[in-house]
C-alpha positions in Angstrom: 0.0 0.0 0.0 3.2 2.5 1.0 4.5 1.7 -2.8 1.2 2.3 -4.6 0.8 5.9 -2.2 4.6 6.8 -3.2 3.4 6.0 -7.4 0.4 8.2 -7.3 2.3 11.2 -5.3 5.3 11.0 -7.3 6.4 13.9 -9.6 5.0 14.0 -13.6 8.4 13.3 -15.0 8.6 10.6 -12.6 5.1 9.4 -13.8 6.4 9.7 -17.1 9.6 7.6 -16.4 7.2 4.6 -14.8 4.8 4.7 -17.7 7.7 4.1 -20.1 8.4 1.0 -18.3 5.1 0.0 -18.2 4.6 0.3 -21.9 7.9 -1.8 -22.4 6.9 -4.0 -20.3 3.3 -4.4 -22.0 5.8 -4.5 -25.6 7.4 -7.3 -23.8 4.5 -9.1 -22.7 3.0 -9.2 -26.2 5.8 -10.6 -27.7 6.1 -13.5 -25.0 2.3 -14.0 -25.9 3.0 -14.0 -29.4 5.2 -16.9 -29.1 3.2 -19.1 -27.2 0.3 -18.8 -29.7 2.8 -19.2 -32.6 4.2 -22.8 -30.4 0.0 -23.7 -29.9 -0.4 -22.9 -33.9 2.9 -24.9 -35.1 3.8 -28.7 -34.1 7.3 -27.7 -34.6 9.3 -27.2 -31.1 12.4 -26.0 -32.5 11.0 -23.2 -34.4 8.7 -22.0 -31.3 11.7 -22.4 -28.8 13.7 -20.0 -31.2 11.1 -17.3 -31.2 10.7 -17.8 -27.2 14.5 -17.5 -27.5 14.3 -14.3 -29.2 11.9 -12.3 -26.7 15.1 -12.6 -24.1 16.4 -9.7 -26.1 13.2 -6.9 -25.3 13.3 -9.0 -22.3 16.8 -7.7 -20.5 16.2 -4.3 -22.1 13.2 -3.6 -20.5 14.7 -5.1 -17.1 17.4 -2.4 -18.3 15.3 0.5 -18.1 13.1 -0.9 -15.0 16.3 -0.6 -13.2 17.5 2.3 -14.2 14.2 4.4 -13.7 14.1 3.1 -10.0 17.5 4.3 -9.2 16.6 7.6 -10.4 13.2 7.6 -8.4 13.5 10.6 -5.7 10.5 9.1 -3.2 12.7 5.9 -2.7 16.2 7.3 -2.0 18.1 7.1 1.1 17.4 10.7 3.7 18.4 11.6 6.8 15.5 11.9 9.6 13.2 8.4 7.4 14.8 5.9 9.4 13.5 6.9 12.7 10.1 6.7 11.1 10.8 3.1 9.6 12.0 3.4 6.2 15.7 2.6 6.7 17.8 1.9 3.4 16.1 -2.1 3.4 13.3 -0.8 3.3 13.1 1.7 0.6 15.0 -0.8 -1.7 11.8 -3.5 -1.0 9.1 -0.5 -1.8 11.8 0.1 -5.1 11.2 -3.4 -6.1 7.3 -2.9 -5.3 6.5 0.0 -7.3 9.0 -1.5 -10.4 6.6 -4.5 -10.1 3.9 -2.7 -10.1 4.7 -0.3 -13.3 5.5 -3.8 -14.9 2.4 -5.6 -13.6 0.4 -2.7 -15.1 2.1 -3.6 -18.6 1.3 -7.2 -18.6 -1.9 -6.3 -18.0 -2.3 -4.4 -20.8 -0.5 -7.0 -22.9 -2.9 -9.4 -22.0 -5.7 -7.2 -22.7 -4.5 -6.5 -26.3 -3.4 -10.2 -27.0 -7.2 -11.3 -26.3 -8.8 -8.8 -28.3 -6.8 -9.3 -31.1 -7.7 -13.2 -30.8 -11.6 -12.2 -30.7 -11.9 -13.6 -27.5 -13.4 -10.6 -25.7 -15.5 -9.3 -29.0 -15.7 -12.1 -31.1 -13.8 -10.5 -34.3 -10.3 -12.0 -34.5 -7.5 -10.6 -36.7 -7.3 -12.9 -39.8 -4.5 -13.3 -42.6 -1.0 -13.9 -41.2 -1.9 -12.4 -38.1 -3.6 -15.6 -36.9 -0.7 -17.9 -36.8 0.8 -15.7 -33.2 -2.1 -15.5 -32.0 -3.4 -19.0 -32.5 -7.3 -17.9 -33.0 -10.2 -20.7 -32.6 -7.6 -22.2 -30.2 -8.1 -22.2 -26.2 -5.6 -20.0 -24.7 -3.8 -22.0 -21.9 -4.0 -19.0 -18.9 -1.7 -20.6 -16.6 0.8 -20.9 -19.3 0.2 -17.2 -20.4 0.3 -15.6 -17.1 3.5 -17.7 -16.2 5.2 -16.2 -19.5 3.4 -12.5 -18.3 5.1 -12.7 -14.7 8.7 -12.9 -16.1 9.1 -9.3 -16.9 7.6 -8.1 -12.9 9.6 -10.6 -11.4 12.8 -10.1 -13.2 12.7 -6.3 -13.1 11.7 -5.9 -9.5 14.5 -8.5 -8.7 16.9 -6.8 -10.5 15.9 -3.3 -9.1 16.3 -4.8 -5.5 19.6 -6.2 -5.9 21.1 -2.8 -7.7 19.3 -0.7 -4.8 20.3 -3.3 -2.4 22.6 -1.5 1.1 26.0 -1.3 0.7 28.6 0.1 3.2 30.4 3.4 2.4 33.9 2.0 1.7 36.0 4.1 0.6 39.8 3.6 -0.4 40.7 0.8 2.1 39.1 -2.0 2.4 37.0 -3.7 5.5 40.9 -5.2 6.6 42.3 -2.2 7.0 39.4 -0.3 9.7 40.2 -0.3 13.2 38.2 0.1 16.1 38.9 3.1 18.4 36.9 4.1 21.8 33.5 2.5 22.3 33.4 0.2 19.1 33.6 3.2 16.9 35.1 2.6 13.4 38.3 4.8 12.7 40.3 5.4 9.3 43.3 6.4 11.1 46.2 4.7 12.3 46.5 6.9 15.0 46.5 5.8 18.7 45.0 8.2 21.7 46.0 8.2 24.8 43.6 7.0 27.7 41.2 9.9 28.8 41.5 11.6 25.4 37.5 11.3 25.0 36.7 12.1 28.4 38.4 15.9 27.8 35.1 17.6 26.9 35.5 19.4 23.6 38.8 18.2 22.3 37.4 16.5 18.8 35.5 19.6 18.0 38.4 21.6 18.5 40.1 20.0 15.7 37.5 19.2 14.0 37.2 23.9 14.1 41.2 24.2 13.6 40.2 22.2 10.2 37.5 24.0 9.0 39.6 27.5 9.7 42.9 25.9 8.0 40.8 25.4 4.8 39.0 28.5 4.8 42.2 30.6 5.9 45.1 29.6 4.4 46.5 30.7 1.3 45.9 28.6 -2.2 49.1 27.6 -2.9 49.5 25.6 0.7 46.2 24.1 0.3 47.2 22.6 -3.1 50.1 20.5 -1.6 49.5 17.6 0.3 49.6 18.1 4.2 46.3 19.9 4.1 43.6 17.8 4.4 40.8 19.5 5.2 41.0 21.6 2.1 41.2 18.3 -0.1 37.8 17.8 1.4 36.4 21.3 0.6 37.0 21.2 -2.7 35.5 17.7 -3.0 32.5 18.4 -1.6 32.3 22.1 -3.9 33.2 20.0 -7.3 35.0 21.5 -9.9 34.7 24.9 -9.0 38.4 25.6 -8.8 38.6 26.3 -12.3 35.6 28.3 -12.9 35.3 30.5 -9.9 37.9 31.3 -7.9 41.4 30.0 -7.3 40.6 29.4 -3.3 38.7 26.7 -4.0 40.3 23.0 -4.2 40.0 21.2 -7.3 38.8 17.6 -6.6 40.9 14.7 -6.4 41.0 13.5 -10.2 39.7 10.0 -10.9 42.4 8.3 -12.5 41.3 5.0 -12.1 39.9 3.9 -15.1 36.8 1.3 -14.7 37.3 -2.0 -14.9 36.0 -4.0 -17.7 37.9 -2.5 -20.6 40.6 -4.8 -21.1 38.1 -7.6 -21.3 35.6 -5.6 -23.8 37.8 -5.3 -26.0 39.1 -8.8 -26.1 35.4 -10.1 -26.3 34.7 -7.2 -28.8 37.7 -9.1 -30.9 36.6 -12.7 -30.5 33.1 -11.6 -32.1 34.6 -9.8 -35.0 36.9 -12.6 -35.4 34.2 -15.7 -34.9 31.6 -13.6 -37.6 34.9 -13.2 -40.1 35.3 -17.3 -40.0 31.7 -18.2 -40.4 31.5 -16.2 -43.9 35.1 -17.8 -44.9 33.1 -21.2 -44.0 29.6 -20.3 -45.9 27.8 -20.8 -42.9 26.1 -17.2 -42.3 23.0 -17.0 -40.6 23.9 -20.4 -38.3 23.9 -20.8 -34.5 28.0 -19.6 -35.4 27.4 -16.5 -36.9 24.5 -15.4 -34.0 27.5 -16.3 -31.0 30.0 -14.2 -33.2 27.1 -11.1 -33.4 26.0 -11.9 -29.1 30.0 -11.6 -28.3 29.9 -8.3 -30.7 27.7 -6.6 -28.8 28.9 -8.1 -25.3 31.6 -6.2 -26.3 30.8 -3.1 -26.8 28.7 -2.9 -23.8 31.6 -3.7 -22.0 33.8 -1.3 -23.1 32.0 1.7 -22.7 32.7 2.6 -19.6 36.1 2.6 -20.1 35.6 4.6 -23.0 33.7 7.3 -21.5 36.6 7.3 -18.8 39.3 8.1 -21.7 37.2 10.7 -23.3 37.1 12.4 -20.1 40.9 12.2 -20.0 41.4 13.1 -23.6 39.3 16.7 -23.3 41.9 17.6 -19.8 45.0 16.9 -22.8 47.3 19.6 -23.7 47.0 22.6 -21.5 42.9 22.3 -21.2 41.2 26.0 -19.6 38.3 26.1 -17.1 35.7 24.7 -19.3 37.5 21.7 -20.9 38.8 20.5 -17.1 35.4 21.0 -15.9 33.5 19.0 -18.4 36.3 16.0 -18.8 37.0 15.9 -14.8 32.5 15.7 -14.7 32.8 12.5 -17.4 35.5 10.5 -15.7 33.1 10.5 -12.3 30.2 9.4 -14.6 31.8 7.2 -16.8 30.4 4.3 -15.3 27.1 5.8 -14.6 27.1 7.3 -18.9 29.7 4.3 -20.4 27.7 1.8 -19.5 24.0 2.5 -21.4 26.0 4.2 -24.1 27.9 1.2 -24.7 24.7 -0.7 -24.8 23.0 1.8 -27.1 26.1 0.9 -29.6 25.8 -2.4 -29.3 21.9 -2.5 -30.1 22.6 -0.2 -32.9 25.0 -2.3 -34.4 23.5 -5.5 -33.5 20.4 -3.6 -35.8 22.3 -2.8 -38.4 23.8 -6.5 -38.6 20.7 -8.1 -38.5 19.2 -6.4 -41.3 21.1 -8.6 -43.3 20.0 -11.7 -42.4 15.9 -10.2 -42.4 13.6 -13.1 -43.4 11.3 -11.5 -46.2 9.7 -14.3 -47.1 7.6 -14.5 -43.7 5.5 -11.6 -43.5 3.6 -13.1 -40.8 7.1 -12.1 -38.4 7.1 -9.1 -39.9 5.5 -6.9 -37.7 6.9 -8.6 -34.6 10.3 -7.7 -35.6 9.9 -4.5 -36.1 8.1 -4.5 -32.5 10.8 -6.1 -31.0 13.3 -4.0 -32.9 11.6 -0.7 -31.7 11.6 -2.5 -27.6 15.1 -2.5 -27.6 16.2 0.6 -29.2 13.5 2.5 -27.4 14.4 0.6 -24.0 17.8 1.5 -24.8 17.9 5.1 -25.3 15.1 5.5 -22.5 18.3 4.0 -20.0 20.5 6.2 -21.8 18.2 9.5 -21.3 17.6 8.4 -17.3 21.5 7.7 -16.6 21.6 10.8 -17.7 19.0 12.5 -15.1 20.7 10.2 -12.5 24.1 11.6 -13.3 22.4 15.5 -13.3 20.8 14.1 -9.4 24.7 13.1 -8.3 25.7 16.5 -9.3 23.2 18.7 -7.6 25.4 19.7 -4.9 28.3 20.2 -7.4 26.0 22.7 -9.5 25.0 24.2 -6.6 28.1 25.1 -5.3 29.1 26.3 -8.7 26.6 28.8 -8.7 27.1 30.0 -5.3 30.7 30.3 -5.7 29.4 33.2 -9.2 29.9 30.1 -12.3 27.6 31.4 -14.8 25.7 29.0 -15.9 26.2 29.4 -19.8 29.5 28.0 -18.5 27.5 24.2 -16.9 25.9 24.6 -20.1 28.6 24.5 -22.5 30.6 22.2 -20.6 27.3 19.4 -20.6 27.3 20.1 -24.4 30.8 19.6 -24.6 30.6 16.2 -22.7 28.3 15.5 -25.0 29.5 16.4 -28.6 33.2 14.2 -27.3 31.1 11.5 -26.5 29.2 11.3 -30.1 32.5 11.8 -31.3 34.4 8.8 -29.3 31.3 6.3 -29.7 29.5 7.5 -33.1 32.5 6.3 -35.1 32.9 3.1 -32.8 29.6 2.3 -33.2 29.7 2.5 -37.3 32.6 0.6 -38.0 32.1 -2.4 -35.7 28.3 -2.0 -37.8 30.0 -2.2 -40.8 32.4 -5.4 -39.9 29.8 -7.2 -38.8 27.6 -7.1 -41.3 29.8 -7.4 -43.8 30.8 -11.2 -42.6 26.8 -11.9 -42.0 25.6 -10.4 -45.4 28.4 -13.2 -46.7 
């Protein structure tokens, strides 16, 4: 009841956001339906199991974009004062998963809606020509088989959304080994040692916790640059980039140098796909169960090297002596470049998945014709839906960041250009990419 209250009070773009996933999910639903009446219309198993195989596809991408409109969903994240009331960070990630099932629950609904109408079974007047071979009209519709195909996509998403909302701790830099204990159980990131009674002196952690606050605030730029202050480091993380933008007192965050993980590996799978696609055409056997792998490993690839990619774009636009703009908008894309890479990978690989598969279209089936081009319109729109809200998500991280950018006199033609520079580096880095792993794997696939 808490979930359905939070989805009714929630904001219009957030409405907007959940009905997106509710019409993928009712896209989904349809095409799970689809191939169960094409499996009750064709004594062939083989053929039936390979359409059921191809609805994991819309499948994951909706399960996507589930997951990436709850993380973005402001009446379920973490504040201070909600777990004195009962909402503690377990359970806002269980009333996440709720309201995901319940966008998704609404879709299959619909789905099921449509399906039966179209079969004549709520008005009598089913759909004739080719359209009668998915939806297997005059035939008795087995419901629990339907309803067990409908409850994939709410189960899948709302598991999905609870497992990436799930509580983690707040590590950061060392790991659990390296914490210590100091007085009373408390945790403590320094090596330090007190000596007995140094709690019981009233007043003597505020004190240094004031002499920090003033060493940031007073001393001069040039000391607060080098290493032995500390506080400062953590002034300027929490105002951003703002160092070079609005004035020189203010720390520049600590760079992310650390590329993410999962580069290396993209591009070797990325490589093995290319290379299985180019020996299936040397072999004649395009279109096979070969050629498909070669395509899946493609696109496996791609996804997985995109945040790495974003990460060197990001390093690439702070190259040779960048100004305020250029360090602001590439120091911005190396924080996000898992939170951007990753859908943005993803969107490459579905566009040159797309692009590959056109080859191989079947035209001599018209009956799968309009299916495809309902699946084909899932993903991409799935795709670039989790692109779009990674990209409200990334705008939510930065709200302080902004914020203090404005404060501090940044005008904000400056966060404008620098979000359209981000931007126009990106299409440049990925467009390409994107194009020319298109191009070489269709070319093997067209034979």
């Amino acid at each position: 009841m808490l979930a359905l209250r939070l989805s009714l009070g929630a904001q219009p773009a957030v409405q907007v956001r959940r009905l997106l996933v509710a019409g993928a999910s009712a896209g989904t639903g349809f095409l799970l339906l689809s191939a169960l009446g094409h499996a009750l219309t064709h004594p062939d198993p083989a053929a039936s199991a390979l359409r059921l195989a191809w609805c994991t596809a819309p499948l994951a991408a909706t399960v996507y974009l589930a997951v990436a409109v709850a993380r973005t969903d402001p009446a379920t994240r973490p504040r201070p004062g909600l777990s004195a009331v009962g909402l503690g960070p377990v359970k806002l990630m269980a009333i996440s998963a709720a309201t995901t099932a319940l966008s998704c629950l609404l879709g299959s609904a619909l789905a099921l809606l449509v399906f039966l109408q179209l079969r004549g079974d709520l008005t009598g007047m089913p759909l004739d020509g080719g359209a009668r071979e998915f939806l297997a009209a005059g035939r008795p519709l087995p419901m629990p088989a339907a309803l067990t195909l409908l409850a994939l996509v709410p189960l899948s998403a709302s598991a999905a959304a609870a497992v990436s909302l799930r509580p983690r701790e707040p590590v950061t830099g060392a790991g659990r080994a390296a914490r210590t204990y100091g007085r009373f159980g408390a945790y403590r990131r320094s090596p330090a040692r007190e000596s007995f009674g140094a709690y019981g002196r009233f007043g003597r952690q505020f004190g240094a916790a004031a002499r920090g606050r003033r060493t940031a605030v007073e001393a001069p730029a040039e000391e607060r640059n080098g290493a032995p202050v500390e506080a400062a480091d953590a002034t300027g993380a929490e105002a951003g980039d703002a160092s070079p933008v609005a004035s020189p007192a203010v720390v520049p965050p600590p760079v992310p140098t650390a590329a993410p993980a999962g580069l290396p590996w993209g591009v070797a799978v990325l490589a093995v796909g290319l290379a299985v696609e180019a020996l299936t055409s040397r072999t004649g056997s395009t279109g096979g169960p070969a050629a498909f792998l070669g395509l899946a490993l493609t696109s496996l690839g791609l996804a997985l090297v995109g945040p790495g990619l974003a990460h060197l774009c990001g390093r690439l636009l702070q190259a040779v002596r960048p100004g305020a703009l250029r360090l602001l908008a590439g120091r911005v894309l190396m924080t996000e470049a898992t939170r951007i890479g990753r859908p943005l990978g993803v969107v490459c690989a579905v566009v040159s998945a797309a692009y590959a598969m056109a080859s191989l279209h079947d035209r001599d089936d018209p009956s799968a014709g309009p299916l495809v081009v309902l699946g084909v319109l899932l993903v991409a729109g799935c795709t670039v839906a989790t692109l779009l809200t990674a990209a409200v998500e990334a705008k939510q991280a930065h709200a302080d960041t902004t914020a203090s950018l404005r404060r501090l006199g940044a005008p904000a033609g400056t966060l404008r250009r620098a979000a359209a520079l981000r931007a126009v580096a990106l299409l440049a880095l990925f467009g390409p990419l994107t194009v020319a792993v298109a191009e070489l794997s269709a070319w093997p696939l067209g034979g």
